[in-house]
C-alpha positions as CSV (number, residue, x, y, z in Angstrom):
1,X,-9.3,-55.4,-66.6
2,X,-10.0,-52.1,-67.3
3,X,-6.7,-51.6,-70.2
4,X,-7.6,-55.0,-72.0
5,X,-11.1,-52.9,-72.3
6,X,-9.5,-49.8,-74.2
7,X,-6.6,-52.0,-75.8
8,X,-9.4,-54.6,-77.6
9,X,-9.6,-52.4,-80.8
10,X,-6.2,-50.9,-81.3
11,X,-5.1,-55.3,-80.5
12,X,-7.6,-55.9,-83.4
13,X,-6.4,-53.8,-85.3
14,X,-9.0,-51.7,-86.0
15,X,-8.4,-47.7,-86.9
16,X,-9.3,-45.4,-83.8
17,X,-10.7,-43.3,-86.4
18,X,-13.3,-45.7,-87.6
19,X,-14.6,-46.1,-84.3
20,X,-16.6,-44.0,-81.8
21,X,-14.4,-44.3,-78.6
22,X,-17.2,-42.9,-76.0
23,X,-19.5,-45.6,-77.5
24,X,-17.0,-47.9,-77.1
25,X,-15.9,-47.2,-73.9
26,X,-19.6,-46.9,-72.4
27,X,-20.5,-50.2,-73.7
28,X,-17.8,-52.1,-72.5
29,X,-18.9,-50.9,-68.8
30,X,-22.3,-50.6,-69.3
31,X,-23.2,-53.6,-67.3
32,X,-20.3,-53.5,-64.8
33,X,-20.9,-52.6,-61.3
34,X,-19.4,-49.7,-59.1
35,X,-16.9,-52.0,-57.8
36,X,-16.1,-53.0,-61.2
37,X,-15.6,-49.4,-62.5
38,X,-13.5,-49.0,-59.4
39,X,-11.4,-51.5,-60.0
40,X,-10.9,-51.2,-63.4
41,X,-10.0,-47.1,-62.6
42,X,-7.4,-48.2,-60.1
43,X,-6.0,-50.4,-62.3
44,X,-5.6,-48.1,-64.8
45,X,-4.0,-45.5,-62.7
46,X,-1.9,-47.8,-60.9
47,X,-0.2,-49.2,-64.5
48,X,0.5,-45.6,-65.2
49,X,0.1,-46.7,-68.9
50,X,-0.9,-43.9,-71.0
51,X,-2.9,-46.2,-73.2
52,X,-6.2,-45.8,-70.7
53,X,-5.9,-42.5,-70.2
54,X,-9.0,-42.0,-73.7
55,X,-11.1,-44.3,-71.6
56,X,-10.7,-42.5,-68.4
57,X,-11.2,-39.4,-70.2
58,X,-14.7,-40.2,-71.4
59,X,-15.4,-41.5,-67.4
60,X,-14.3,-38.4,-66.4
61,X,-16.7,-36.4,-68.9
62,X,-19.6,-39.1,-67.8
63,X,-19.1,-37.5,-64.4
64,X,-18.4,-34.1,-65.2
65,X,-22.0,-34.2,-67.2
66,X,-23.7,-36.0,-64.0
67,X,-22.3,-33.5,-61.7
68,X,-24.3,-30.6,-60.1
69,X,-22.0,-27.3,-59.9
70,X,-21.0,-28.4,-55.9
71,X,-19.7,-31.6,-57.1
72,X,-17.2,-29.5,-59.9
73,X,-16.0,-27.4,-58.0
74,X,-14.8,-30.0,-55.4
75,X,-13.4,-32.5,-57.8
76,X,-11.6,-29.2,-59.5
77,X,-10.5,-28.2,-55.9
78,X,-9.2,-31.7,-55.6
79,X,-7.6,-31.8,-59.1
80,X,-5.5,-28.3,-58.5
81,X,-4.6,-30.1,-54.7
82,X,-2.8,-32.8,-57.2
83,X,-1.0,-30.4,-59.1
């Protein structure tokens, strides 16, 4: 689900430079719910694909932005744990 959503313009054809991926990306999961974003999250981590890895980059800065300082700190606790 959530690769067909990144893939659709680079399958069209269309020049990633023409396009404003974190538009792009926020519109195609504007109206999906959380258990959509989920799914399409695990998906993409789970096809270890490199192709999602732009999309998941602008969900991360979505949350970054909508995080209070608490909430960094934890997820960057969390990201050195992975390292």
């Amino acid at each position: 689900m959530y690769k067909s959503k990144i893939n659709n313009h680079i399958n069209s054809g269309d020049n990633m430079n023409n396009i404003d991926i974190r538009a792009y990306i926020i519109s195609n999961f504007k109206n999906d719910d959380i258990e959509e974003i989920r799914n399409s999250i695990e998906e993409s981590i789970a096809s270890h694909d490199e192709d999602p890895l732009i999309g998941l980059g602008v969900l991360f800065e979505l949350f970054w932005n909508n995080s209070t300082d608490e909430e960094k700190e934890k997820t960057l606790s969390n990201i050195k744990k992975g390292m």
